[in-house]
NUPA-420199 format. One record per residue (C-alpha): x, y, z negated; residue number from 1. Coordinates in nm, 4 decimals, m for minus. Each point is the difference from the previous one (the first is absolute). Layout:
N
> X_Y_Z_NUM
...
***
This chain:
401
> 0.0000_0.0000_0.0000_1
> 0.1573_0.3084_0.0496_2
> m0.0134_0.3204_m0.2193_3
> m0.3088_0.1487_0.2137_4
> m0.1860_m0.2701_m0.0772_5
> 0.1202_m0.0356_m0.3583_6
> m0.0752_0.3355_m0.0630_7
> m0.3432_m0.0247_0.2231_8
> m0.1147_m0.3330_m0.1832_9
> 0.1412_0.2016_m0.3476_10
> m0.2335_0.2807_0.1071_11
> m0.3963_0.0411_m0.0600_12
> m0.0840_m0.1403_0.3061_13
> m0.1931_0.3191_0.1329_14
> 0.0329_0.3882_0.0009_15
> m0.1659_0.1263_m0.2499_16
> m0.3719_m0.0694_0.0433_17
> m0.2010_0.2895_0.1046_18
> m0.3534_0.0451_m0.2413_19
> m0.2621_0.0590_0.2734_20
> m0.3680_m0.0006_m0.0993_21
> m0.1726_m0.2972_0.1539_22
> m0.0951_m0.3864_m0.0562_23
> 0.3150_m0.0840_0.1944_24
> 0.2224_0.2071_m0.2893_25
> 0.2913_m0.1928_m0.0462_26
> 0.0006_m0.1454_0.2956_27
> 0.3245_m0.0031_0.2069_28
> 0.0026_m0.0546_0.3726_29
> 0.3162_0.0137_0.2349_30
> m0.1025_0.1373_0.3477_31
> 0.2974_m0.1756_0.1822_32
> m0.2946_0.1184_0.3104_33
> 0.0025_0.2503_0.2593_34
> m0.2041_0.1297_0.2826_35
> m0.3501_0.0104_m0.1092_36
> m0.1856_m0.3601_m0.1020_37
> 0.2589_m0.0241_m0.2773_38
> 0.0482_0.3337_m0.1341_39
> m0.4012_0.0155_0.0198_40
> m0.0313_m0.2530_m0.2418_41
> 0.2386_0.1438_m0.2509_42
> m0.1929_0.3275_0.0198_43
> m0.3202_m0.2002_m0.1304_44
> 0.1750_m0.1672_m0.2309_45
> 0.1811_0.3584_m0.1373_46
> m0.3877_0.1583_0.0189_47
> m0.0609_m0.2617_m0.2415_48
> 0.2601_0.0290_m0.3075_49
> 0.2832_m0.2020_0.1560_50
> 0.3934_0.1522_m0.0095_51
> 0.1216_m0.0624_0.3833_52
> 0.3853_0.0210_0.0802_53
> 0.0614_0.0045_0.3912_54
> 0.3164_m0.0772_0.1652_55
> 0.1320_0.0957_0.2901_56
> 0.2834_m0.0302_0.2387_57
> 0.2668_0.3061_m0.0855_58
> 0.0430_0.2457_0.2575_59
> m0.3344_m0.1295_0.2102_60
> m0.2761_m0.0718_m0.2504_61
> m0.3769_m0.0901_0.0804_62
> m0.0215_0.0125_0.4066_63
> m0.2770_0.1871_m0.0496_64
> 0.2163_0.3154_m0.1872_65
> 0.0741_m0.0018_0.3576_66
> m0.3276_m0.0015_0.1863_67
> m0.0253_0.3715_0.1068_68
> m0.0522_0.2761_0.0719_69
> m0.1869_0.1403_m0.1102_70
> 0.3067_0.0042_m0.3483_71
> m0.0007_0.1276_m0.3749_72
> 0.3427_0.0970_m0.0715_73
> 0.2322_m0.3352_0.1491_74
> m0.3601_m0.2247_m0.0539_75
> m0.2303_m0.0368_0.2791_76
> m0.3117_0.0551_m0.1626_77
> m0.1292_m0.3729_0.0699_78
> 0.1816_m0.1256_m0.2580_79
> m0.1692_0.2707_m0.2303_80
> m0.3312_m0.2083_0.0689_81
> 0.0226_m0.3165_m0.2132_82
> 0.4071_0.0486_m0.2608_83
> m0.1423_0.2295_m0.2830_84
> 0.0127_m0.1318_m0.3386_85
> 0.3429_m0.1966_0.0055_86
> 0.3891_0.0616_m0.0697_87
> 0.2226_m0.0445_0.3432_88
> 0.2930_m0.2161_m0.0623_89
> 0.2643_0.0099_0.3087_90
> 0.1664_m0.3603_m0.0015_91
> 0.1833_m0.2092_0.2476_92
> m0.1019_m0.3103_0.0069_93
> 0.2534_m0.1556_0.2366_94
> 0.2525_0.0473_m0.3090_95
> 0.0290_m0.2294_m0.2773_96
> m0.0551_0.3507_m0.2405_97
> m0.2999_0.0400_0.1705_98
> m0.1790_m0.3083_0.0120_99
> 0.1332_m0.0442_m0.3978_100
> m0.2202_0.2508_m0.0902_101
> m0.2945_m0.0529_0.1860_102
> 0.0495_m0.3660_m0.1580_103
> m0.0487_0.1762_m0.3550_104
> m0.2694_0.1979_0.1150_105
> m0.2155_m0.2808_0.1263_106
> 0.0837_m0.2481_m0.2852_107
> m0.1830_0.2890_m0.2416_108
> m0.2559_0.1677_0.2472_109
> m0.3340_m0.1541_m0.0651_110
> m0.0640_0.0329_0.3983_111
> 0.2300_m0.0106_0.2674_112
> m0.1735_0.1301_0.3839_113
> 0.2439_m0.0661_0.3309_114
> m0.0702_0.0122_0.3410_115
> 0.2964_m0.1408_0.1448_116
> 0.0188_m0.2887_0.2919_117
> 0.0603_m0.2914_m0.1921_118
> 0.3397_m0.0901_0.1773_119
> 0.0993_0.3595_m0.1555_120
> m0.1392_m0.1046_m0.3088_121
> 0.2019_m0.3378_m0.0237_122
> 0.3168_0.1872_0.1657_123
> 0.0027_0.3077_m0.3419_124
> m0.0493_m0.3514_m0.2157_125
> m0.3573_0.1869_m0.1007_126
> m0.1548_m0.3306_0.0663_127
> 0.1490_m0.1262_m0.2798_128
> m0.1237_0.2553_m0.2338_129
> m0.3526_m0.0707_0.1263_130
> 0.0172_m0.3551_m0.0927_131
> 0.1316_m0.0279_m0.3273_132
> m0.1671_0.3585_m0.0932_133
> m0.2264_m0.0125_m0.3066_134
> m0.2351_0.2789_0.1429_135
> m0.2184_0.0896_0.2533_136
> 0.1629_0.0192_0.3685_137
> m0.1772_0.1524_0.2966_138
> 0.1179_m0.0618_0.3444_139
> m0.1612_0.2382_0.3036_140
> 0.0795_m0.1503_0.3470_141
> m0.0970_0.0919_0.3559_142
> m0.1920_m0.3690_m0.0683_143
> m0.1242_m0.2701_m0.2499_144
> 0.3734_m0.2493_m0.0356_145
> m0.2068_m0.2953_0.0828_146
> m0.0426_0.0675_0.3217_147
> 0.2191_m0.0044_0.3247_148
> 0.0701_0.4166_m0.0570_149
> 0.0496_m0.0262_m0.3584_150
> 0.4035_0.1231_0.0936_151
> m0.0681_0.2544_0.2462_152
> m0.0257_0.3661_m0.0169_153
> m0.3229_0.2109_0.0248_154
> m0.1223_0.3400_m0.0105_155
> m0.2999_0.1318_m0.0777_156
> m0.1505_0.0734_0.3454_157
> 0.1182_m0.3691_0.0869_158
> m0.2835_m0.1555_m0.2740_159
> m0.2421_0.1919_0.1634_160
> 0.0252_m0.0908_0.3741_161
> 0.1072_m0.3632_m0.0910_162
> m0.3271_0.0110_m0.2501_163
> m0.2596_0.0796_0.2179_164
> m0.0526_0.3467_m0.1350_165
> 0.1211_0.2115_0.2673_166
> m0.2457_m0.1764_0.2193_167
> m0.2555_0.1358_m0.1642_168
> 0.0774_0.3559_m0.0909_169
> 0.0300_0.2617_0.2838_170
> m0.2410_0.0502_0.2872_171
> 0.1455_m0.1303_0.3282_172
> 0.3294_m0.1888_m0.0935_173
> 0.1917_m0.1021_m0.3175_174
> 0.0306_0.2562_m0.2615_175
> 0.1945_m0.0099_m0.3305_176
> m0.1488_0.1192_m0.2910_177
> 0.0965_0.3813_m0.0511_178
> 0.2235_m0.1641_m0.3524_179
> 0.2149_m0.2926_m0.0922_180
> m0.3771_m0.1381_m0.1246_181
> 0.1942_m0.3611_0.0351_182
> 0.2696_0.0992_m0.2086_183
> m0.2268_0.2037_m0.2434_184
> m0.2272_m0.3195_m0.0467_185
> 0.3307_m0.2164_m0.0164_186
> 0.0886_0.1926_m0.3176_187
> m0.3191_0.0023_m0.1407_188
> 0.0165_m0.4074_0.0127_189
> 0.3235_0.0098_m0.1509_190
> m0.0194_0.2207_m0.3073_191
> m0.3604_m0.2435_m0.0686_192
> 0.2698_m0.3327_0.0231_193
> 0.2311_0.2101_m0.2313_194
> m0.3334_0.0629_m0.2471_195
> m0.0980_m0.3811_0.0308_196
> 0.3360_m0.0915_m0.1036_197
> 0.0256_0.2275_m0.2977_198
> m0.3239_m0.1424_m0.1016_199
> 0.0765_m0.3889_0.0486_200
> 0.3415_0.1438_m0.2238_201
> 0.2094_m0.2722_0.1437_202
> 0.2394_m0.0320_0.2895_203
> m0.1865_0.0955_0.3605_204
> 0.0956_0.0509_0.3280_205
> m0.2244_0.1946_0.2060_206
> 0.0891_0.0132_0.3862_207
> m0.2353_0.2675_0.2386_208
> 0.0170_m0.0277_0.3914_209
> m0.0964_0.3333_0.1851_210
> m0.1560_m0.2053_0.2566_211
> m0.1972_m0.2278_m0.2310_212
> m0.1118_0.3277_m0.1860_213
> m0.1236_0.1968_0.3182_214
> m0.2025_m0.3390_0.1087_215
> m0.1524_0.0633_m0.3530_216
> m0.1549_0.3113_0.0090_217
> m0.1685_m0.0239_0.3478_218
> m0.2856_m0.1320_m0.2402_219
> m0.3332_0.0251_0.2216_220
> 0.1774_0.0167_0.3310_221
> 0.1747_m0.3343_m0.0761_222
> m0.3605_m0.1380_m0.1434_223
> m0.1691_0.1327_0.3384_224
> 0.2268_m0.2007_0.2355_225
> 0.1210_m0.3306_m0.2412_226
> m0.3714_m0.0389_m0.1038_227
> m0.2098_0.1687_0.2393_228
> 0.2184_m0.0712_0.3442_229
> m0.0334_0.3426_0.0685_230
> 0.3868_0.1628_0.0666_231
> m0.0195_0.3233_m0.0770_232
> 0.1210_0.2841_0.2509_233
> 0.1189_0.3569_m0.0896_234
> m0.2673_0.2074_m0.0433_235
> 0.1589_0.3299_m0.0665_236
> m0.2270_0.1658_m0.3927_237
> m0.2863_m0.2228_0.0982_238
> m0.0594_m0.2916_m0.2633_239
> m0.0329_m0.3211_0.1760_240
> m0.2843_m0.1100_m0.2886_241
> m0.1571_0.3530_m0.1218_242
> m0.2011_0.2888_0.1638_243
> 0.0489_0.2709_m0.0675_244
> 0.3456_m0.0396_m0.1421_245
> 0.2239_0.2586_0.1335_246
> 0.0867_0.3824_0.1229_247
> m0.2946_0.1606_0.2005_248
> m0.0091_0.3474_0.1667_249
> m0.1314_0.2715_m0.1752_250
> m0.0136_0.3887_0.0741_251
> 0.3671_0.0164_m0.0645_252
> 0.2068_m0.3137_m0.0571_253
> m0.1007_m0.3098_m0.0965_254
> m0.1549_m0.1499_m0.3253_255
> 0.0459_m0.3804_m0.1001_256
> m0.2875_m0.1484_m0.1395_257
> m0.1131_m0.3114_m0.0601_258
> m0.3210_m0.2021_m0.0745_259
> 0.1167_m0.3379_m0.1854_260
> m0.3519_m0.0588_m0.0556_261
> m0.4072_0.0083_0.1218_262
> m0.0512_0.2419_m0.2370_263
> 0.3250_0.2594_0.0645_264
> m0.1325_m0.0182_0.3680_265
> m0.3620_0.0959_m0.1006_266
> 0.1475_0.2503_m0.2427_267
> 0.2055_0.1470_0.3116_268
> m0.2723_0.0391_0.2321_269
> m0.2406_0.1934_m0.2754_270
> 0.3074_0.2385_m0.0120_271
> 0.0556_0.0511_0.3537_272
> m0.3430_0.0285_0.0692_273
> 0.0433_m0.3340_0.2929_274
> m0.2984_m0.2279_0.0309_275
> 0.1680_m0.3697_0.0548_276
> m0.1459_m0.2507_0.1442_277
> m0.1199_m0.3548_m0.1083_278
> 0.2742_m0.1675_0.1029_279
> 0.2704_0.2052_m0.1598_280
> m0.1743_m0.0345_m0.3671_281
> 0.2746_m0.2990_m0.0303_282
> 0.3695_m0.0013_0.0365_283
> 0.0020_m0.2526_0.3115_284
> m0.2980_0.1799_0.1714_285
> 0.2546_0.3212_m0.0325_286
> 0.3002_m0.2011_0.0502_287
> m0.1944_m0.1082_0.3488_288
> m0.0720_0.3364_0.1014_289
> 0.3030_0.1852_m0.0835_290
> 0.0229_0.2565_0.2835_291
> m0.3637_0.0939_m0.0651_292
> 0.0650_0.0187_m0.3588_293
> 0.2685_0.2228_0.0305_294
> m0.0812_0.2261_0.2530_295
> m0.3302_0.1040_m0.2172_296
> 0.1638_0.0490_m0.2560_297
> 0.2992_0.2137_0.1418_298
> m0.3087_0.1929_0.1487_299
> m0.0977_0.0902_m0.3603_300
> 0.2977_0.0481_m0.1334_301
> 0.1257_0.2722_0.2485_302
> m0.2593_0.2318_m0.1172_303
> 0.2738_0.0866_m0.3043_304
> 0.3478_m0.0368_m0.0959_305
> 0.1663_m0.2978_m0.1621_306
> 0.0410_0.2060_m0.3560_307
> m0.3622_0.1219_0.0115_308
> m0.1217_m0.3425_0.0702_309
> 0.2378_m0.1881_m0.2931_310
> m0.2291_0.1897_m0.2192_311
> m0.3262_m0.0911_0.1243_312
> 0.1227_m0.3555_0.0435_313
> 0.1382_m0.0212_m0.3468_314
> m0.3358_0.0808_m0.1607_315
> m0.1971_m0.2689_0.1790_316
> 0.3127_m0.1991_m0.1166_317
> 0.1333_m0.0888_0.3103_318
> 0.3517_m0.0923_m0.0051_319
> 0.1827_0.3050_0.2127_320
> 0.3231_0.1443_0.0233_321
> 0.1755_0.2606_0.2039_322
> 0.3316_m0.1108_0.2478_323
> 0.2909_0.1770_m0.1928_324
> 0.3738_0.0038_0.1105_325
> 0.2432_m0.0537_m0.2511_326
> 0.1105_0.3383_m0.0402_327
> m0.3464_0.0810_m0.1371_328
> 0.0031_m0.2329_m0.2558_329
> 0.1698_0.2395_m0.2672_330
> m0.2982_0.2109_0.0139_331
> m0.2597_m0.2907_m0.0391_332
> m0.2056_0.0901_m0.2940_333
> m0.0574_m0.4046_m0.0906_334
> 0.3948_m0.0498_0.0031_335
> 0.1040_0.3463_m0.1999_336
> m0.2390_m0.1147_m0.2938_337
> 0.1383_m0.3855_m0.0105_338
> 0.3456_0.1462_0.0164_339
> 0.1045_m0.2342_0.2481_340
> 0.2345_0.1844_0.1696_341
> 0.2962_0.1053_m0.2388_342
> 0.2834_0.2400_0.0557_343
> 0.3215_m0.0850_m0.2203_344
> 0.3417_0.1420_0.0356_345
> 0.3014_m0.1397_0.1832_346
> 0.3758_0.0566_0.0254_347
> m0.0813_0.1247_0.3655_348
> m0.3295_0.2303_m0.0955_349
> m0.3411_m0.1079_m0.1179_350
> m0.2107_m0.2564_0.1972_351
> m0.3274_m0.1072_m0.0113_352
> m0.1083_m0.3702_m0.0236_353
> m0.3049_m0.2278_0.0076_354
> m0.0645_m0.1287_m0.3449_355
> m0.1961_m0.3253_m0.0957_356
> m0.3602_m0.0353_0.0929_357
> m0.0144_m0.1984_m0.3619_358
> m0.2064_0.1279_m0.2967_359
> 0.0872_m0.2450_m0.2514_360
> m0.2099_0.1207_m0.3063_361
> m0.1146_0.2878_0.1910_362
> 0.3455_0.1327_0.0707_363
> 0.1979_0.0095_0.2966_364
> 0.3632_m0.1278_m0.0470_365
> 0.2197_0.2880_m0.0117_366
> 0.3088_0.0704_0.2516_367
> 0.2901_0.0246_m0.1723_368
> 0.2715_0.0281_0.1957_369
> 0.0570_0.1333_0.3513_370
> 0.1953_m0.2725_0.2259_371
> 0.3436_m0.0382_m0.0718_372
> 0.3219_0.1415_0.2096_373
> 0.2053_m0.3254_0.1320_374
> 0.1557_m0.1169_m0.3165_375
> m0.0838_0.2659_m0.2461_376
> 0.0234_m0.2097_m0.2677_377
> 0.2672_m0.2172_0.0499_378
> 0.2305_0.1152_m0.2296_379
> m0.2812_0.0073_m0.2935_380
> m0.1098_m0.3528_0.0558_381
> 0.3591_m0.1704_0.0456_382
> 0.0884_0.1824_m0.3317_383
> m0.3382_m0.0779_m0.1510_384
> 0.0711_m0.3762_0.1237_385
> 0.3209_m0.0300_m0.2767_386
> 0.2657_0.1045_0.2398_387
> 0.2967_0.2036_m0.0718_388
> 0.0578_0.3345_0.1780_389
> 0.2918_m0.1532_0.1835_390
> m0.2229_m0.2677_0.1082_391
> m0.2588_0.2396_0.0683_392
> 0.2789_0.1893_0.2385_393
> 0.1308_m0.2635_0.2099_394
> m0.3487_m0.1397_0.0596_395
> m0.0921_0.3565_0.1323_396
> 0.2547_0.0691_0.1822_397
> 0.0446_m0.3414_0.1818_398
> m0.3659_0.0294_0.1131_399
> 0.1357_0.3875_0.1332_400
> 0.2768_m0.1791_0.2331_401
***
């Protein structure tokens, strides 16, 4: 053993526990992630109590720091989106220093969340880690390891053509979804795995595919073609089982309503003043007559503007809501009294973030920190982690060459 590891195995174990409010408190997690799937998942678990510690590769970092423009300070701001709430550790782990103390920090983190290919994983000697680990470890992969792609790379906009969700979004040919929604669900799976195992309280290994995750959340589309034979085809705001369901034309811009029920739809037409007939009094009978649905109801509709209609919709409590771009959401009077949206400062100038959509108790988790410059903490944590400040040093600056 040599004196890093003496002095690492000497050592508590892990830097200094941070006290967040939460029903994960205590919890630690090492994000050993990056791009989005991963680093998603340690944001929930963060939003819930747990202390995260990320590494990252010295001099490089997340890709995603990267992923501009547009940039905050040396950050593109994509990685803003889903690192607050954890310390940045800058390791190398093609060293023996480096893997030594990711080593210690995964023998006392109570979850461990990677996203490497697994020959990578094998090749750092992480995969030994994961199997004789005493904690919860979460593996994110382009797709589920039983299966013939469980060792190949993926992205993102991969899941989604390979899923069968870009064949159904978009008008005329395949179309993405306007966010990583693959990744985002991905991450969503994973940080549920790293709850289950924290639950169970023994030893788990959770793996989440992209692909396998995208397939999941086509929910009715899937049910419409694997139980009713019906494939679906893109169909641009139109939903393939609902009518209305969707923007229509008003005065001005377009409102999105939507009538998930007999009632909603008789509720609608008493507001817009439209006399329906028999056949549209059910969902099919609309669904069947969609054009003629729609077209008398745009007629009504373009008699005011979207905003003056929300309120006449809203008290015949018919589910409404205005198309926003994202740089009005700031102003949105729902958002500003949730507090969703929270500015914080950073070494670069303040930033604003999107918190939790959690109330736990009636409170929304509170953002604590702003995300983390590429190995900000380094120096704390190695020191916190029972290692001399010549250790400390030649760590540092080995990861600088």
């Amino acid at each position: 053993m040599s004196s890093l590891q003496q002095s690492l195995a000497a050592g508590p174990g892990w830097p200094g526990t941070l006290a967040y409010a939460g029903p994960l408190a205590g919890v630690r997690v090492l994000d050993l992630s990056r791009v989005l799937a991963g680093p998603y998942c340690c944001m929930v678990l963060a939003d819930l109590g747990a202390d995260v510690v990320k590494v990252e590769r010295p001099g490089i970092g997340d890709d995603t720091r990267h992923w501009g423009p547009p940039f905050h300070g040396d950050d593109a701001t994509y990685f803003f989106a889903v690192n607050r709430d954890r310390r940045s550790v800058a390791l190398d782990l093609t060293t023996p220093s480096g893997r030594a103390v990711v080593a210690r920090l995964a023998e006392t983190a109570d979850v461990v969340v990677e996203n490497f290919l697994p020959r990578h994983l094998a090749k750092l000697g992480l995969d030994r880690l994961r199997d004789e680990g005493s904690g919860v470890w979460v593996s994110v992969r382009g797709a589920g390891g039983d299966g013939p792609d469980g060792d190949k790379p993926g992205y993102d906009v991969m899941a989604q053509a390979r899923s069968g969700l870009m064949s159904v979004t978009g008008t005329t040919e395949p179309t993405k979804v306007g966010v990583a929604i693959a990744d985002v669900v991905t991450g969503l799976y994973a940080a549920v795995g790293a709850v289950a195992g924290l639950v169970a309280r023994k030893p788990l290994k959770v793996e989440v595919g992209l692909l396998e995750a995208a397939v999941s959340m086509l929910v009715n589309q899937a049910s419409n073609a694997l139980i009713g034979g019906v494939v679906p085809r893109p169909t641009g705001n139109a939903h393939p089982n609902i009518v209305p369901y969707g923007p229509l034309h008003c005065a001005d811009t377009a409102l999105v309503l939507g009538a998930g029920n007999d009632t909603q739809f008789v509720n609608l037409c008493q507001a817009l003043g439209v006399t329906a007939v028999d056949s549209w009094r059910t969902n099919a009978g609309r669904v069947a007559d969609r054009v003629a649905v729609t077209a008398a109801l745009e007629s009504a509709l373009s008699a005011k503007t979207a905003r003056e209609w929300v309120e006449i919709l809203m008290s015949h409590g018919v589910p409404c809501a205005p198309v926003q771009n994202l740089g009005q959401l700031p102003s949105d009077p729902q958002l500003l009294a949730t507090g969703q949206l929270q500015t914080m400062p950073h070494p670069k100038g303040d930033v604003t973030v999107v918190g939790s959509p959690y109330r736990l108790d009636g409170i929304r988790p509170r953002v604590h920190d702003a995300p983390p410059l590429l190995g900000q903490h380094t120096t704390e944590v190695l020191a916190q982690l029972g290692l001399s400040p010549t250790q400390v040093k030649e760590i540092v600056d080995a990861d600088r060459r």
